[in-house]
FIPA-215234 format. One record per residue (C-alpha): residue number from 1; x, y, z. Coordinates in steps of 0.1 Angstrom, whole numbers, plus 2048, in hexadecimal, padded with zeros to 3 digits. Example, Ala and Ser with C-alpha at 12.3 -4.5 7.8 and 13.67 -1.06 7.14 Angstrom:
REM residues 2
1, 87B, 7D3, 84E
2, 889, 7F5, 847
This chain:
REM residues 252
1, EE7, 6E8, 6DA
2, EDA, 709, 6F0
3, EC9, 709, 713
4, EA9, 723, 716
5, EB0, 72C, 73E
6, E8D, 742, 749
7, E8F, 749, 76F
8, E9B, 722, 77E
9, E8E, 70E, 762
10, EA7, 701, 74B
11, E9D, 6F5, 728
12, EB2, 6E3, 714
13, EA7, 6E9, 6EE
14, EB2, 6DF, 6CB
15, EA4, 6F6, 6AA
16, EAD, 6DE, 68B
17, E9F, 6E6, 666
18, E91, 706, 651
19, E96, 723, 669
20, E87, 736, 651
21, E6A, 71F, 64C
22, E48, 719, 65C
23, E4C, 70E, 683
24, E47, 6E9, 692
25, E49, 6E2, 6B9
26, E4E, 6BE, 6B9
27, E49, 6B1, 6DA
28, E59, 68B, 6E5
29, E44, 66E, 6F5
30, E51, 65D, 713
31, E3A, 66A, 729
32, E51, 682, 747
33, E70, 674, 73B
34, E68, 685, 718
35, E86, 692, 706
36, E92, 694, 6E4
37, EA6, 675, 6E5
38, E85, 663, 6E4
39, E82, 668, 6C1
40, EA3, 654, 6B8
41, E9D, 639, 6D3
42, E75, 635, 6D2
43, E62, 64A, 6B9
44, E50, 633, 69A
45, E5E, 64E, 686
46, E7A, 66D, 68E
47, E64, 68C, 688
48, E84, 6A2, 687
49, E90, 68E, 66A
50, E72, 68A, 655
51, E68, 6B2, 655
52, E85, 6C7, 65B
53, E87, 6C9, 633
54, E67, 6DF, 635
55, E63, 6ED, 65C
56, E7A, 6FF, 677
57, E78, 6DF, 68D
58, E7A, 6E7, 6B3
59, E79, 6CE, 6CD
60, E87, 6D1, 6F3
61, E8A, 6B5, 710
62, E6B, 6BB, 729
63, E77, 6CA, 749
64, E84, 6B1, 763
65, E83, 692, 74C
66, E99, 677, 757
67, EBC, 677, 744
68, EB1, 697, 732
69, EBA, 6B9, 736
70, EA2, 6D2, 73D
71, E9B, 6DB, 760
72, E89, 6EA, 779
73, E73, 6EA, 798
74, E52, 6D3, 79A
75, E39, 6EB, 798
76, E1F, 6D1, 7A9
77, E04, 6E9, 7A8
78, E01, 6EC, 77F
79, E1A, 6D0, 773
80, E05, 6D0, 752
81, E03, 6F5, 753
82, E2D, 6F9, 758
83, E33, 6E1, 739
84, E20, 6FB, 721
85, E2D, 715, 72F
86, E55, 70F, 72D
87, E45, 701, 704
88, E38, 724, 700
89, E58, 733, 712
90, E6A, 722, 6FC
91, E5C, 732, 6DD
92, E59, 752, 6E9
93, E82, 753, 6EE
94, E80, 74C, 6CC
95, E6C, 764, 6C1
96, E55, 74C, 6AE
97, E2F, 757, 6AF
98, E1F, 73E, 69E
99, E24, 714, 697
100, E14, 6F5, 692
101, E1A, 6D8, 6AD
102, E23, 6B4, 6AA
103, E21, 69D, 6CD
104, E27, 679, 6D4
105, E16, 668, 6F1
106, E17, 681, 711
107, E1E, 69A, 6EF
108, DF6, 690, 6EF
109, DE8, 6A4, 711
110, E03, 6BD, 70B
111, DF6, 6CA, 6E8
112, DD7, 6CD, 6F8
113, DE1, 6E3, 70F
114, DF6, 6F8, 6F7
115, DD3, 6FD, 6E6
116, DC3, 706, 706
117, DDC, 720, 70B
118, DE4, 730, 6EA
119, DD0, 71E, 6D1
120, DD5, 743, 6BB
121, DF8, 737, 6BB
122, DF8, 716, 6B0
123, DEE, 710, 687
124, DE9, 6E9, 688
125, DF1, 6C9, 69E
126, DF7, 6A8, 69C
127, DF6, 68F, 6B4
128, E07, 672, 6B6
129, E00, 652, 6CD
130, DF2, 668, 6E6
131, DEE, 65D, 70A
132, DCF, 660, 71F
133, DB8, 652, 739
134, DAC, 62D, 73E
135, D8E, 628, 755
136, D9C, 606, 75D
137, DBE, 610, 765
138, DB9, 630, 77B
139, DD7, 634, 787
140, DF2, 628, 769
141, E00, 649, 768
142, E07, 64F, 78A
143, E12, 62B, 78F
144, E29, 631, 772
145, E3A, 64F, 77D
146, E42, 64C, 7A0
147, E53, 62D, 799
148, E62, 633, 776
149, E68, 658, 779
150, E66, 663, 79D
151, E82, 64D, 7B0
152, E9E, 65D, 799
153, E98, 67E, 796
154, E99, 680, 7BA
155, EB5, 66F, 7BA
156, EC8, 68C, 7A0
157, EB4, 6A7, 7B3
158, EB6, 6A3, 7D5
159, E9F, 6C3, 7DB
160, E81, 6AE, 7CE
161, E77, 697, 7E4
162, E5D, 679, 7DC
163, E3D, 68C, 7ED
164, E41, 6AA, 7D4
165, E46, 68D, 7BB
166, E23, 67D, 7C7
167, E14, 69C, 7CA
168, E1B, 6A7, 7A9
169, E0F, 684, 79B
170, DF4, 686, 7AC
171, DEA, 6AC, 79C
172, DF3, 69D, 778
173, DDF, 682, 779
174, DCA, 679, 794
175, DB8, 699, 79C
176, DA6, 69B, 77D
177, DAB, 673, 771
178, D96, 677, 750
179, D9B, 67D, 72C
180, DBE, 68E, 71C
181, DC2, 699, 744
182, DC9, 6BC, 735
183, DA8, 6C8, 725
184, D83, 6BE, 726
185, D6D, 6AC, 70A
186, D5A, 6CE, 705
187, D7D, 6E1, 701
188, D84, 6C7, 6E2
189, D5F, 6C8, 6D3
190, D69, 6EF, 6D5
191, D88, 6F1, 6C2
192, D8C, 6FD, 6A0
193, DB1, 6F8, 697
194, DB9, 6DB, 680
195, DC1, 6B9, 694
196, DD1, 69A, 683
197, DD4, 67C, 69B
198, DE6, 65C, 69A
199, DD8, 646, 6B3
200, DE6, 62C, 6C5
201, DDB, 60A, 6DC
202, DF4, 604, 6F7
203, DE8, 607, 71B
204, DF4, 62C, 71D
205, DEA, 635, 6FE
206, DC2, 62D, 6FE
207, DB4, 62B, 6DC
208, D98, 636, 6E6
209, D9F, 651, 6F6
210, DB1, 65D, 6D6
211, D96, 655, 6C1
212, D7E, 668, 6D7
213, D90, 689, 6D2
214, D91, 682, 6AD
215, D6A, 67C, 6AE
216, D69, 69C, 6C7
217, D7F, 6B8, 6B2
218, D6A, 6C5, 696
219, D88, 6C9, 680
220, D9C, 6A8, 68A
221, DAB, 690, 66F
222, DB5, 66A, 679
223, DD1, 657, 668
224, DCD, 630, 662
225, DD1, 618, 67E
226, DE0, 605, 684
227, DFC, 618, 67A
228, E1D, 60A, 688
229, E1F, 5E9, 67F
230, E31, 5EE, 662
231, E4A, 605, 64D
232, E31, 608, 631
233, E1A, 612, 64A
234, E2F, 62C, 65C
235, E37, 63D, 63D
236, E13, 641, 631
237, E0D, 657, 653
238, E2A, 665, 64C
239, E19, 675, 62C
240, DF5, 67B, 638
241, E08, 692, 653
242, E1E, 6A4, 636
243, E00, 6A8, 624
244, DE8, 6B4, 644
245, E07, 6D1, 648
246, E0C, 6D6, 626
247, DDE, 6DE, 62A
248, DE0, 6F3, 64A
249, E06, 703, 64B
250, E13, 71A, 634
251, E35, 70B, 629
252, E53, 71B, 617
């Protein structure tokens, strides 16, 4: 499967499905450590497999995930910011101008940010699980990451060092601890491209939080919930998100 190499970021991609179709960015859960493996080992449902009938599927491993294969510097400054970039990077090496977006869990904050920077681009999203802030545990992310992520990617890249990892933690998500961590409640009452969102309950993915955005986004859908407790339940979501694409994408 091919690398995308722009300047000292390396990103490890896979394009599976209709290449002449319409275009899906499917991005993995696991929070930093998010690559595409995740949706073998840990996804209620492999994304790739259920729409590469009817989409160009592309996914890639989020730069510096542990046991992945993109890299590239911590940009601590914008460590949201660099994610959608190398995503819009990505599909401008590939000379694809317009696609709709799927996320799982950090996939949540992310597509957010996508439609803060080129919401002209994107034609639908759907988000899946997503992750976002709890008031009552402040610091879960941060906690999370410079124990479960940190230690070993200093340990593969001795350059990084674990200040720059707390630093960069600390940008992500303790400098502006609120919400999605990547846009504001007005941002989401303000935008206009079709939303479809699974929700979840675990303690990094708030319920509430994603039912907030749902009630926030004036064109947001919601799927059942709870929705993973069972296969009959999976593939019913399954369906509302064929048929929320099938609505907003136009599909060969």
């Amino acid at each position: 499967m091919p690398f995308f190499n722009q300047g000292n970021v390396n990103l490890y991609y896979e394009d599976t499905g209709l290449k002449s179709g319409a275009t899906l960015l499917l991005i993995p859960g696991g929070g930093l450590n998010s690559k595409i493996s995740y949706f073998n080992d840990r996804s209620p449902f492999n994304p790739i497999n259920e729409f590469k009938s009817k989409f160009r599927c592309i996914s890639m491993d989020l730069r510096n995930a542990n046991n992945g294969k993109s890299t590239g510097p911590l940009d601590i400054e914008n460590p949201w910011d660099s994610h959608t970039h190398d995503q819009l990077n990505l599909m401008n090496h590939l000379n694809i101008k317009k696609f709709s977006v799927m996320g799982f869990c950090i996939g949540g904050p992310l597509i957010w940010n996508l439609l803060k920077f080129a919401s002209n681009r994107i034609d639908a999203a759907v988000i899946v699980q997503p992750s976002g802030y709890r008031a009552e545990h402040p610091d879960l992310f941060y906690n999370n990451n410079i124990t479960g992520w940190g230690p070993t990617l200093c340990k593969d890249n001795p350059e990084i060092t674990p200040s720059m990892v707390a630093n960069y933690l600390t940008k992500m998500y303790k400098n502006n601890p609120d919400f999605v961590f990547t846009v504001t409640r007005d941002f989401v009452r303000s935008c206009q491209k079709p939303i479809l969102i699974l929700p979840d309950d675990v303690l990094s993915h708030p319920y509430q939080v994603a039912m907030e955005t749902a009630y926030l986004a004036p064109q947001s859908e919601v799927s059942i919930f709870p929705w993973k407790d069972s296969s009959m339940r999976i593939a019913l979501v399954v369906r509302q998100i064929h048929s929320f694409l099938r609505a907003h994408v136009l599909i060969k």
